[in-house]
C-alpha positions as CSV (number, residue, x, y, z in Angstrom):
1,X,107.0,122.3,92.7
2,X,104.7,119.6,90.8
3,X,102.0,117.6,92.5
4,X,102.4,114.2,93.9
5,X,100.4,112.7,91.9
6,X,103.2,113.2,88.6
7,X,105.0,110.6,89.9
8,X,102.2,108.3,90.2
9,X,102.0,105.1,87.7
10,X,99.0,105.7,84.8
11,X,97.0,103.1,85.7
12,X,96.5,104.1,89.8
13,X,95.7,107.7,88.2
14,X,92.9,105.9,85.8
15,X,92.0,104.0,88.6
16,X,91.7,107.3,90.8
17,X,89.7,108.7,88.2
18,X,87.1,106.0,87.4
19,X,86.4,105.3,91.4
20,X,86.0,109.3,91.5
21,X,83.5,109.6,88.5
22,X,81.6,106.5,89.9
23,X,81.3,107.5,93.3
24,X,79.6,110.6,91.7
25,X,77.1,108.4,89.6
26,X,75.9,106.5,92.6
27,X,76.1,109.8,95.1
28,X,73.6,111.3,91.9
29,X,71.1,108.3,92.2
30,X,67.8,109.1,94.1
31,X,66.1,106.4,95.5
32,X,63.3,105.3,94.0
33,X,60.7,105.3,97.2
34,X,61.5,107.0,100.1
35,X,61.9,105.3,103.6
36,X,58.9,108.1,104.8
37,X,56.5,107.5,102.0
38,X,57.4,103.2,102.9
39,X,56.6,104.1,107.0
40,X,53.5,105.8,105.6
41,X,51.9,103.0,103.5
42,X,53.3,100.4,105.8
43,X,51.1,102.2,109.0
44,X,48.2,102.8,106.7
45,X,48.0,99.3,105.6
46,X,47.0,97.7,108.6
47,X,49.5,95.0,108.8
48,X,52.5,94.7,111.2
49,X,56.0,95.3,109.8
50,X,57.5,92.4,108.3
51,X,54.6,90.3,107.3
């Protein structure tokens, strides 16, 4: 029994395996500050949010 995707065209495999390897990229990027550390400096600033 082969797989399904044997019968699928190259270039929807290559596509397959691009968005897969790029999803991993951006799922291994950190973010540069943290939305705690921005709540923190943001409440010991003294201004109101937004300004």
């Amino acid at each position: 029994m082969e797989p399904s995707y044997a019968e699928m065209p190259f270039r929807r495999l290559l596509l397959l395996w691009a968005s897969f390897h790029a999803s991993r990229i951006v799922a291994a990027m950190k973010p540069r500050y943290l939305a705690s550390q921005i709540n923190a400096d943001v409440a010991a600033s003294g201004n109101p949010e937004g300004a």
